[in-house]
C-alpha positions in Angstrom: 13.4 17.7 3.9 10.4 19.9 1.9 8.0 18.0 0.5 7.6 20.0 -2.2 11.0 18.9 -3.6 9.1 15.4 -3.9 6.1 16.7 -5.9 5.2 17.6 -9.7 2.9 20.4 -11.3 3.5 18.6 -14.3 0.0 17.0 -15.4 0.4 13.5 -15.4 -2.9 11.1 -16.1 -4.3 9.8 -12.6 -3.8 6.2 -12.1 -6.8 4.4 -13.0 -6.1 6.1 -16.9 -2.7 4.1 -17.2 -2.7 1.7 -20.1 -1.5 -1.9 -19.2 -0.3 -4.5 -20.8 -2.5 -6.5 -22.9 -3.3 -10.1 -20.9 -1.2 -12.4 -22.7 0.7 -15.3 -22.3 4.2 -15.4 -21.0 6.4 -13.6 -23.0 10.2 -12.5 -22.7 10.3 -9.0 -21.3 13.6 -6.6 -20.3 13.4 -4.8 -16.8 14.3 -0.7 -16.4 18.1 -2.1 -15.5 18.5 -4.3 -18.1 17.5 -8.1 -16.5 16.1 -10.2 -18.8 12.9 -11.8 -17.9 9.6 -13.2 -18.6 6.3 -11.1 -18.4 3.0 -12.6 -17.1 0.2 -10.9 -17.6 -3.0 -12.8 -17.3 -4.8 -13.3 -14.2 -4.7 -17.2 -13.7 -1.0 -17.1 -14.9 -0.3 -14.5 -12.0 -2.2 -16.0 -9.8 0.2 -19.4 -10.8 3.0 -17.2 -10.6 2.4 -15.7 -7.0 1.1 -19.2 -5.2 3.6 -21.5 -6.8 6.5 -22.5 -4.0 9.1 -23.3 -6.8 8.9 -19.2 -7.9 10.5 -17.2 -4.7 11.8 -13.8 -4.4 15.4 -15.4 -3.1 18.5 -12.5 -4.5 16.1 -10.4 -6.2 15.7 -7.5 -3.8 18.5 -5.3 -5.9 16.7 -7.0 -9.5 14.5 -4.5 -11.4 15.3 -1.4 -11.3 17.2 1.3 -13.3 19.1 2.7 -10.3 19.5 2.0 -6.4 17.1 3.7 -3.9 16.2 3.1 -0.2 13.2 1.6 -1.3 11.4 -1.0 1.5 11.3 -3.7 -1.1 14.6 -3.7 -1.8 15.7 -4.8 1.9 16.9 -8.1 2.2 15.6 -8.2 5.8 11.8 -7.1 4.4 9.4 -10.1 5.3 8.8 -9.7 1.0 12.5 -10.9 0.4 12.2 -14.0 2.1 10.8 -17.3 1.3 10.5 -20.5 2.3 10.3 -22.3 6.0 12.2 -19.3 7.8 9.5 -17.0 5.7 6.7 -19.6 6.7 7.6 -19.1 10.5 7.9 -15.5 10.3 4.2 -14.9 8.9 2.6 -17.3 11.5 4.7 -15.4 14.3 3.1 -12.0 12.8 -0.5 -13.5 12.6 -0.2 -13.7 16.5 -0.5 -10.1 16.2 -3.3 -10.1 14.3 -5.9 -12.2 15.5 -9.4 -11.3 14.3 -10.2 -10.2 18.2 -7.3 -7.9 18.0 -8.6 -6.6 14.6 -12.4 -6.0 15.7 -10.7 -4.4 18.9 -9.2 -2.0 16.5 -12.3 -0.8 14.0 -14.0 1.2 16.3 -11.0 3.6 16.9 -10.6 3.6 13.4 -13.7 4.7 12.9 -13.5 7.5 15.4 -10.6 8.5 13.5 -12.0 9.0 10.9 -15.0 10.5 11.9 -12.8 13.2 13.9 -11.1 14.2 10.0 -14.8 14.3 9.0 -16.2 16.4 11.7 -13.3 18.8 11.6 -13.2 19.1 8.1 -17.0 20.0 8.2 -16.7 22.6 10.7 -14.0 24.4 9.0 -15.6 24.7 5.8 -15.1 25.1 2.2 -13.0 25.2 0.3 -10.9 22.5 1.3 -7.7 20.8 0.6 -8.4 17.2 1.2 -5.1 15.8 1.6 -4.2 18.0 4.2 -7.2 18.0 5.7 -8.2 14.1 5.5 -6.0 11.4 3.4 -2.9 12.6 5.3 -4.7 13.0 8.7 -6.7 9.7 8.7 -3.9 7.3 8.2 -1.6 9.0 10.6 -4.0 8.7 13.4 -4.6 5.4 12.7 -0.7 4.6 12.5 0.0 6.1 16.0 -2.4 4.6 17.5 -2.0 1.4 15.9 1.6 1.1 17.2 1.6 2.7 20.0 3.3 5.9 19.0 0.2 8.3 19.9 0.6 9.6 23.6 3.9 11.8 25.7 7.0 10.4 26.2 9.6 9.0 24.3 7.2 7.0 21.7 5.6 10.2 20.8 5.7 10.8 17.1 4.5 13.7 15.2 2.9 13.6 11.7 6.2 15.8 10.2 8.7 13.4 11.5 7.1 10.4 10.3 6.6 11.8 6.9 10.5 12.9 6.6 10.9 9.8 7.5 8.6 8.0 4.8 9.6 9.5 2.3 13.2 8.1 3.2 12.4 4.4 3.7 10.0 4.5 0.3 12.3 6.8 -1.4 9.4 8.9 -2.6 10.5 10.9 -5.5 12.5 13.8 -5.5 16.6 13.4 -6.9 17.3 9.7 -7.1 20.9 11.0 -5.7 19.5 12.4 -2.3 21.3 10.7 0.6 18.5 9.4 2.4 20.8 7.3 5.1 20.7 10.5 7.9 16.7 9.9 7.6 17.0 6.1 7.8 19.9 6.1 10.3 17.1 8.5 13.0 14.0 5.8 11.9 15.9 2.5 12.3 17.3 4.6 15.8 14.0 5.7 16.8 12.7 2.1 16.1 14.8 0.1 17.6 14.4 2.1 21.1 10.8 1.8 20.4 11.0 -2.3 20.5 13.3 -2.0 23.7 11.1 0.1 25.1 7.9 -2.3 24.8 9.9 -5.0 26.1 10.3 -3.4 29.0 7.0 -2.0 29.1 4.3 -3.6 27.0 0.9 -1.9 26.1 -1.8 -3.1 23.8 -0.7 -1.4 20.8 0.7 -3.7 17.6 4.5 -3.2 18.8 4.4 -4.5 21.6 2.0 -7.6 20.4 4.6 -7.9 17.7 7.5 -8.2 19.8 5.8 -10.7 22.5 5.1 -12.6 19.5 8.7 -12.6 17.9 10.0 -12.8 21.7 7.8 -16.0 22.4 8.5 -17.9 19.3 12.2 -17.5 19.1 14.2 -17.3 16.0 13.4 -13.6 14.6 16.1 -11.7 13.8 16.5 -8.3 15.6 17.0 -7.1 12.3 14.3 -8.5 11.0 11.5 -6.9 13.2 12.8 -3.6 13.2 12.5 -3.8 9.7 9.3 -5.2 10.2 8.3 -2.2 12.4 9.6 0.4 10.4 7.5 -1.2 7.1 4.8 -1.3 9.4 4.8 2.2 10.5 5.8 3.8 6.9 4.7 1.7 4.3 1.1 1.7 5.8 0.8 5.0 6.4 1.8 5.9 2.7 -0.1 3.0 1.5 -3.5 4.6 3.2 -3.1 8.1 1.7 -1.9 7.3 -1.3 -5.5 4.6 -2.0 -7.7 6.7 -0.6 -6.4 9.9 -2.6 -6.7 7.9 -5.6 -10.0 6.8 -5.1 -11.1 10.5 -4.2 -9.5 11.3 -7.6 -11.7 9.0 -9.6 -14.7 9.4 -7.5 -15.3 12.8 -7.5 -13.5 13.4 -11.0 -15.6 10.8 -13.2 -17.8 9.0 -10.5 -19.4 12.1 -9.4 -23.1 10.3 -9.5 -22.2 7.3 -7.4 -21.0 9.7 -4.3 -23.5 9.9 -2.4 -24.6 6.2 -3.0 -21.2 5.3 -0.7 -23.3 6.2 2.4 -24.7 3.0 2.4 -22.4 0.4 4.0 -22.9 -2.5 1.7 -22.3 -0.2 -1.3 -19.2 1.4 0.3 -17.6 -2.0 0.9 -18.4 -3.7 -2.6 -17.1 -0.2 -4.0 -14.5 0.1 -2.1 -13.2 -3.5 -2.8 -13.1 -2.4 -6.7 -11.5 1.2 -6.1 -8.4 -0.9 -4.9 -8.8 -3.6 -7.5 -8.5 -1.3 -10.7 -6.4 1.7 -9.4 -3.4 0.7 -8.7 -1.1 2.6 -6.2 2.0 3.7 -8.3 2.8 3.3 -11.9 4.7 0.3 -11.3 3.6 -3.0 -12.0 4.9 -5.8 -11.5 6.1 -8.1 -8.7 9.4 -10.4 -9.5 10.2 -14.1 -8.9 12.8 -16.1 -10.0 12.2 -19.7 -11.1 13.6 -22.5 -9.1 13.1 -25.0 -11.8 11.6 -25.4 -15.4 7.7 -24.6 -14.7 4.9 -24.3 -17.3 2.5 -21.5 -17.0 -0.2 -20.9 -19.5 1.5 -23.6 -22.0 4.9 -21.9 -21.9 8.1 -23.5 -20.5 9.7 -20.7 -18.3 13.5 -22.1 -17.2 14.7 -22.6 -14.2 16.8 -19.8 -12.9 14.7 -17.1 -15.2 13.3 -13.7 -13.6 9.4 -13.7 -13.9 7.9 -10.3 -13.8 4.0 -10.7 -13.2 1.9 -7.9 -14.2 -0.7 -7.2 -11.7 -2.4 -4.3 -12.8 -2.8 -6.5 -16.0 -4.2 -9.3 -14.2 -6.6 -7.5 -12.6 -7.8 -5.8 -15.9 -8.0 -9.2 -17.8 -11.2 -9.2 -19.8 -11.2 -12.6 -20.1 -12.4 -12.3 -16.1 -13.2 -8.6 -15.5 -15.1 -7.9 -18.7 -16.6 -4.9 -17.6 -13.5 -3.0 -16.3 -13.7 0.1 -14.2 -16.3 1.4 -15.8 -19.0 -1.0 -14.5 -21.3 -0.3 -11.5 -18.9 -0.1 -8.4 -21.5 -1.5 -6.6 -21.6 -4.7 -7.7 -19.1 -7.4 -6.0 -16.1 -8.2 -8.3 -16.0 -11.4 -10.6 -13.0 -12.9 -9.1 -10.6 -12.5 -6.0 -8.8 -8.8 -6.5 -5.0 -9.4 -6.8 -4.1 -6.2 -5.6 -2.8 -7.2 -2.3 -0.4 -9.8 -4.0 -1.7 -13.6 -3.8 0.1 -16.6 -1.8 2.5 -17.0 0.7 3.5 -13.1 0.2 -0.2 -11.5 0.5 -0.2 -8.7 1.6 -0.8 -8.5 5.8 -2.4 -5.2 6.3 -4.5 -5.4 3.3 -7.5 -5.6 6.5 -6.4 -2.4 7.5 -6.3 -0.2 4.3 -10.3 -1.8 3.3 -11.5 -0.9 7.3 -9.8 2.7 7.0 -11.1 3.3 2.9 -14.5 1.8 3.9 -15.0 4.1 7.1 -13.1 7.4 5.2 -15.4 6.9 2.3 -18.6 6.0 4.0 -18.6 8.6 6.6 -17.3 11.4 4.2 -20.4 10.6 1.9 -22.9 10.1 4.6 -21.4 14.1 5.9 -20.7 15.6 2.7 -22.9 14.4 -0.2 -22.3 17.5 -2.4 -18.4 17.5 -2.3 -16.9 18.1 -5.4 -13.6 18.9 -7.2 -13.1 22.5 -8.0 -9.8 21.6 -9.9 -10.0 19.7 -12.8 -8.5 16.1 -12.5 -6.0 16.7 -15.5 -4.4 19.7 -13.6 -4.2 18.3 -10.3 -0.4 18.4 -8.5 0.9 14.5 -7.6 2.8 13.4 -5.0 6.0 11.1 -6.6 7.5 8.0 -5.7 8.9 4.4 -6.5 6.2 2.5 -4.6 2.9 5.2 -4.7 1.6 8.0 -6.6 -1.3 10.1 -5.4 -2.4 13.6 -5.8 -0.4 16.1 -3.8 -3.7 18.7 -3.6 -7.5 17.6 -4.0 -9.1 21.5 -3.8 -13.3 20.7 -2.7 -15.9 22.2 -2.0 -19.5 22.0 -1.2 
């Protein structure tokens, strides 16, 4: 599969320009495939929305959008589709595998990835492409080493592979008629060898923790954690490059004087925290529930049985609690909790690893390279499509 069948020359407004919608109160809404529903835009009302136990994702994994795709949400065996006790269990199985020892046993590898993509990236020289040269590079090393898929042998995967892959299980743009089930059919194969494999032979690596876990506690379905693996492996991955080329977008496009600044830690981790709060990481917005019975939010009676569509990218732009938007200083902690990695019983459980790997990429970039700049102009830059992220598919530097 090329890539560059899944990638646009066509200028398109980076991320953190998108408009959203205005912080109102509920209001009825229609989604791209015709569902009626009700929009919720304002940051308490989300926050409602994505904590109360009476609004689920139950049947709406095929609700939303204009036309069918492989995408991972869309998988009734994704840990997003499922609620309740069975969803309850599952999560506290997962946590197993990511105790905050395993976590802290993981950040200084992370951080000698990323300081190999800076080191290499400096001796090379300019000019530089930093998406192949670092927001591709950096997440992929983390990924195989974080699952085990790094060394010889029959685990071995290569960065090519996994992004053919990718692209596959997240439907990443290109022709929304592409058969992506050859692709799928070789990751759910190479997967599910992978979990029989660390069964037999377990290692230290999140796999294996994963399946001891699942193995110990009983009641995961085999279906179920290989799709929990294969989100894991992909969704991660893409999720990585796509934030951190989004933040490099805005950073060294408008933010050009605050650079250097991200050598300090504390700076780099406040800013870092609001580069993920405001740019979102694809143009969609929402997340859907459906209502389980009549429930007020912000003064309005949604039904029971009615699709609720909440607008994150609006909630985390309300003025009402983020008066100064983007444009204040990034180093300054945020007024509120971001919502960007969801809220509730679905937050999102590698948000730790997509701060660690932005903080480190950032912070060690700066601290190597406090002159790098754009030598392309933000508005003509090349982006990478898909249903779940957009980033830039080029960032030309120098410095």
């Amino acid at each position: 599969m090329s890539t560059a069948a899944h990638e646009t020359a066509t200028p398109l407004p980076p991320l953190h320009r998108l408009p959203v919608t205005p912080a109102q109160p509920p209001r009825p809404t229609t989604l791209p495939d015709g569902t009626r529903a009700w929009l919720v835009t304002r940051y308490r009302d989300v926050r409602q929305v994505l904590g109360d136990p009476r609004l689920t994702r139950a049947d709406l994994h095929e609700v939303g959008t204009a036309g069918g795709t492989a995408d991972v949400a869309a998988n009734p065996a994704s840990l997003f589709n499922q609620d309740g006790p069975a969803h309850r269990r599952l999560r506290a199985t997962i946590q197993k595998a990511f105790t905050p020892r395993a976590i802290a046993g993981w950040q200084p590898w992370v951080a000698a990835a990323v300081q190999q993509a800076v080191d290499a990236l400096v001796v090379a020289g300019p000019p530089a492409d930093l998406v192949t040269a670092f927001t591709r590079p950096v997440p992929f090393a983390v990924t195989t080493r974080l699952m085990g898929l790094d060394g010889d042998g029959p685990a071995h995967l290569d960065e090519e592979r996994l992004r053919r892959w990718t692209l596959a299980l997240l439907a990443q743009g290109g022709d929304p008629a592409e058969d992506h089930g050859p692709a799928l059919a070789e990751f759910r194969s190479f997967t599910e060898g992978l979990i029989a494999h660390r069964r037999r032979a377990p290692g230290a690596d999140l796999v294996s923790r994963l399946v001891r876990a699942a193995d110990q506690d009983g009641g995961v379905p085999e279906d179920t954690l290989a799709f929990l693996v294969l989100g894991l492996t992909a969704s991660g991955n893409e999720s990585v490059t796509g934030a951190l080329g989004n933040a490099l977008t805005y950073l060294l496009g408008e933010r050009a004087d605050h650079w250097p600044l991200l050598a300090d830690t504390g700076i780099a981790e406040r800013s870092v925290e609001r580069l993920l709060h405001f740019i979102p990481l694809g143009d969609e917005e929402t997340t859907l529930r459906r209502a389980t019975a009549a429930i007020e939010v912000g003064d309005v009676t949604i039904p029971a049985g009615a699709v609720v569509a909440a607008a994150l990218g609006s909630a985390n732009r309300d003025p009402a609690v983020y008066p100064a938007g983007l444009d204040a200083d990034l180093a300054l902690p945020l007024d509120a909790p971001t919502l960007a990695f969801s809220a509730g019983p679905h937050y999102c459980i590698g948000a730790w690893r997509v701060r660690l790997e932005m903080r480190e990429s950032l912070r060690r970039l700066a601290t190597a390279l406090p002159g790098l700049r754009l030598t392309t102009p933000v508005d003509d830059l090349p982006w990478q499509l898909g249903t779940t992220t957009r980033s830039p598919a080029a960032l030309p530097v120098t410095w």
